[in-house]
Structure formats: structure tokens, C-alpha cells
C-alpha angles and dihedrals in degrees: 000000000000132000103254091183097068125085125239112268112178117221136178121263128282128260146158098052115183081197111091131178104035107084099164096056092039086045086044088049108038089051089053092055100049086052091049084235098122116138130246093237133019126189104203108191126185141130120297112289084015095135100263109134090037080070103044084058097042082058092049089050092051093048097057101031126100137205127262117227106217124216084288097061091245129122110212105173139356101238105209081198099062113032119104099224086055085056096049086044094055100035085059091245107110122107104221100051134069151180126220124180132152091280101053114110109229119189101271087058089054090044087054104047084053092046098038151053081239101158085190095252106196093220087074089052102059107113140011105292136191099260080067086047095048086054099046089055089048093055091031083072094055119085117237124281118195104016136016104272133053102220117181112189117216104195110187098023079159081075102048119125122227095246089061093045095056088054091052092048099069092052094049086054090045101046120183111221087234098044120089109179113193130193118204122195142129110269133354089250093062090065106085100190103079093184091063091050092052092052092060144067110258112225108183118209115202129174124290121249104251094233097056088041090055087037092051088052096051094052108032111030090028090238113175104244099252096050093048088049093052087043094056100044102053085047086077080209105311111121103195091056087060084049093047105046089040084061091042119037092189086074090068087046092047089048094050093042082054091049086057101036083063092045086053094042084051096047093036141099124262087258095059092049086049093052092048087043079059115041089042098055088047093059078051090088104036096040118016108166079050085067111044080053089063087048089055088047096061094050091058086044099061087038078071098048086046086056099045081052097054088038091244094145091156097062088057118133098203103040088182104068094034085127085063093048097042091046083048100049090040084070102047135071117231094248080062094053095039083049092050090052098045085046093058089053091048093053090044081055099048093049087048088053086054096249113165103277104223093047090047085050103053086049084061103042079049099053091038116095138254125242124184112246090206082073097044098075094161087077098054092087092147078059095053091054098045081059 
């Protein structure tokens, strides 16, 4: 969906993309705007860490950038990694664009930390609310002031109420020529307000392919080969995940701790699956993307174990613990894969319908299957060093 309203300026390529990975929506973009045809609102969907909001800002960036005429008076390009509204705009310092997520305080959540006994239960801060949208509309009026566009970033549009989508609503019909407005969620489906969606230009992340994700590492973040490799295989696709784990080495150990406490649900008591049922729809309400991570976690995890089943060591995503998975599938028919696998959906789907999480988890921990620990030497670590 263009903006028919504007009229065609003509502008230089794009360059300079912090986004990788994803040719066809960088190319869509950067020709739009060359022909001065962008849309007033965009709605990017993709997996987590799929590069989503790398590209809402790259957007931001190439709204607001110029081009920079060279020692021949010409302007061949706008270089998204060079110019100095694109820095402001990435460093969060820029005055016409903003985030908004679930934990952003808009003005009706200070107003009511000053007026209330609110104690800033998280369970009231799950999802864009109308208080954001009030405040988007409010800026929205007000021409911009360092650059040339006006963007407002919506992450997690999947958890926005109604109230706040019939507000938006009115925005996205009435659109301002300096004002972009972008949504950003995982799929087109999780966005239950279907007359947002229509209102706005569909840009469709899917996973990277492993061998640019490793190149890009190597070459741009000057990454040594096998630890690219191993970067970009454990990613399953998802760039930002690669990024992230190279800056902060405890994601790799948290990944790995998840891929054994599994192990240790699937080879444990009753007892064991009812404390993790627990203690995990407890963190629901404190931390709930942490938790439909873990739920992400536990559907790769079972991928594995599929694999191991089919001998296709190769397609393994942790190479690493391919003996686990291999001690563990060796137990299991393939109906008990395939049911641990639609389990864990059916859970994803319940938390995201708001059912009470412990209950939705020992349902789980009940429909998952058993494995015998006996066969699954590679948990016996206390064993190994006795020996």
C-alpha cells in the first residue's frame, strides 16, 4: 500500500543496510523510495531475532537520510552507514522516531504511578496499550523536528489490545505525509485486528540461509570461521540471534543448560515435571517473552530428537549433543515425537490466549513423553568423573 497522495520524488539508491540477509524487502524498499512511492504504514512479520526491528530502523534511517552530493556535485547513493541522522537514529537519540513495545511507559502509566498505590505489576504491562497509542497520535500532530519523517515503531503489534487498534486505526485511514508508522510481529495471523493489517504493506521475514549468516560474521563482525559456523548453525536462521550470542557469550551457555534440563524433564519423576510446571508459569508473569522462548526452545529441541530418530545426523542443529539426542529418540516412537511437538503448540497457543500458565504447563509435563535415564548415559555426568 502506497501513498497515493504524495507526490513522486525521485531519490538516489539505498545503501548501507544494517539489515542482511534479506535482499528482496531492502531492494522493495530502497526502489520505493527512489520512486517517492513508500507507504504510510508497514506491518514486517518473521520469527524472533529475525531481523525485524533492524529493519524498522533501517527504514527510519532511510527515511530521514540524504544524499550526499560527492566533489562532482553528484549524489550517487543515500548510505544508510554513513549518514549522521541514521546514527542518531540507531543510537536512540533522534527526535522523530520512536519505539514503542509492551514495556515502554507512556503518559497514562506515569500518571498513574503519581495518582495510585500502582506497585507496576507486570501483568498490567503485557501488550501495547492505549495509553502508547494516545501518545503516538499526540506526537504524530506535531511536524518533525530533526529529519524529514515522523516513524513510530510498534514491536509486538501481535499484543495490542483492541482499544488501542481502533485508535490506530484512525491514524493508519488518515494518514500525515511525514508520519511512517511500522508494526512489527511474528506472523500476519497474530494480529488479531485484521483491519489494521489491511491498512498496512506487508514485508515478510523468513529465515536466513546458514552460509550468508556465517559469511556476514566473518566479514562484518570479523568473526574466526568455526566459530561463525558454529554461530550460524545454531541461529536456525535468525540473524539477530548470531549477533546477539557473539556480544554475550551466557546465551550459548543458557542454550546449552535448556538443551539438558529437557533431557532431565523428559528423563524425570512426576514430581520433577510438576516443579518445572511451577516455577515456569510463575516467571509467565514476570517475564513473559522469556517464556515463549523457552517454549521455542523445546520445539527445536524435540526437531533434534526427530532427526536422531530418522538418522539424519547431519540436519542436526547441536551437533554437539547429538549422543543425547540420539539415547533419548532411540526410546521413542515417531507418533510420540510428532505428539510432543503438537503439545508444545498447543501450549504456545493456550499462553498466548491468556490461560492460566501453571495449569497449561502440567498439562504439558503430563502429555510429554518418558524416557529412561538408565539409557541415557550422556546424563550421568557424576558417573563419567568417578571414572
Amino acid at each position: 500500500m502506497t501513498d497515493s497522495a504524495s507526490p513522486a520524488v525521485h531519490r538516489p539508491p539505498v545503501v548501507g543496510w544494517t539489515t542482511f540477509g534479506h535482499p528482496g524487502a531492502t531492494r522493495l524498499l530502497s526502489k520505493s523510495s527512489e520512486s517517492g512511492r513508500l507507504a504510510h504504514a508497514y506491518l514486517i512479520t518473521g520469527p524472533e531475532k529475525i531481523g525485524k526491528r533492524t529493519l524498522a530502523i533501517d527504514i527510519a534511517c532511510m527515511v530521514n537520510s540524504e544524499p550526499v552530493v560527492d566533489m562532482f556535485g553528484e549524489s550517487p547513493n543515500i548510505d544508510l552507514a554513513s549518514s549522521h541522522q541514521a546514527e542518531r537514529i540507531r543510537r536512540g537519540i533522534h527526535s522523530d522516531v520512536r519505539v514503542i513495545d509492551p514495556e515502554t511507559v507512556s503518559s497514562e502509566d506515569e500518571k498513574k504511578k503519581t495518582s495510585s498505590n500502582n506497585r507496576g505489576d507486570r501483568r498490567v504491562r503485557m501488550g501495547i496499550r492505549i495509553g502508547h497509542i494516545r501518545d503516538l497520535i499526540e506526537e504524530s500532530i506535531t511536524a518533525p523536528f530533526e529529519g524529514t519523517k515522523k516513524v513510530f515503531i510498534i514491536d509486538a503489534a501481535d499484543r495490542m489490545n483492541d482499544e488501542a487498534a481502533n485508535a490506530l486505526l484512525k491514524t493508519l485511514e488518515e494518514p500525515s505525509e511525514d508520519v511512517i508508522i511500522i508494526l512489527i510481529a511474528p506472523s500476519v495471523e497474530s494480529v488479531t485486528q485484521s483491519t489494521v493489517v489491511s491498512r498496512c504493506q506487508l514485508i515478510e521475514l523468513r529465515p536466513v540461509d546458514i552460509e550468508v549468516i556465517e559469511s556476514e560474521l566473518i566479514e562484518r563482525f570479523e568473526v574466526d570461521e568455526a566459530k561463525a559456523h558454529s554461530l550460524a548453525r545454531l541461529s536456525r536462521g535468525c540473524p539477530g540471534w548470531a549477533i546477539d550470542a557473539l556480544n554475550d557469550p551466557t546465551i550459548i551457555d543458557a542454550h546449552n543448560q535448556a538443551v539438558l534440563r529437557f533431557a532431565e524433564i523428559i528423563t524425570g519423576n512426576i514430581e520433577e515435571r510438576f516443579r518445572y510446571a511451577r516455577q515456569t508459569g510463575g516467571q509467565f508473569w514476570r517475564d513473559r517473552d522469556a517464556v515463549m522462548a523457552e517454549m521455542q526452545r523445546w520445539l527445536e529441541w524435540w526437531r533434534d530428537v526427530a532427526m536422531m530418530r530418522h538418522k539424519l545426523d547431519d540436519h542436526v542443529t547441536n551437533i554437539e549433543w547429538s549422543d543425547l539426542f540420539s539415547e533419548i529418540a532411540s526410546q521413542l516412537k515417531e507418533a510420540q515425537i510428532s505428539g510432543a511437538v503438537t503439545s508444545i503448540q498447543d501450549a504456545q497457543s493456550a499462553l498466548e490466549a491468556n490461560a492460566v500458565p501453571q495449569l497449561t504447563f502440567e498439562v504439558l509435563m503430563l502429555d510429554l513423553p518418558w524416557a529412561d535415564p538408565a539409557k541415557v548415559p550422556s546424563l550421568n555426568f557424576e558417573d563419567e568423573a568417578e571414572d
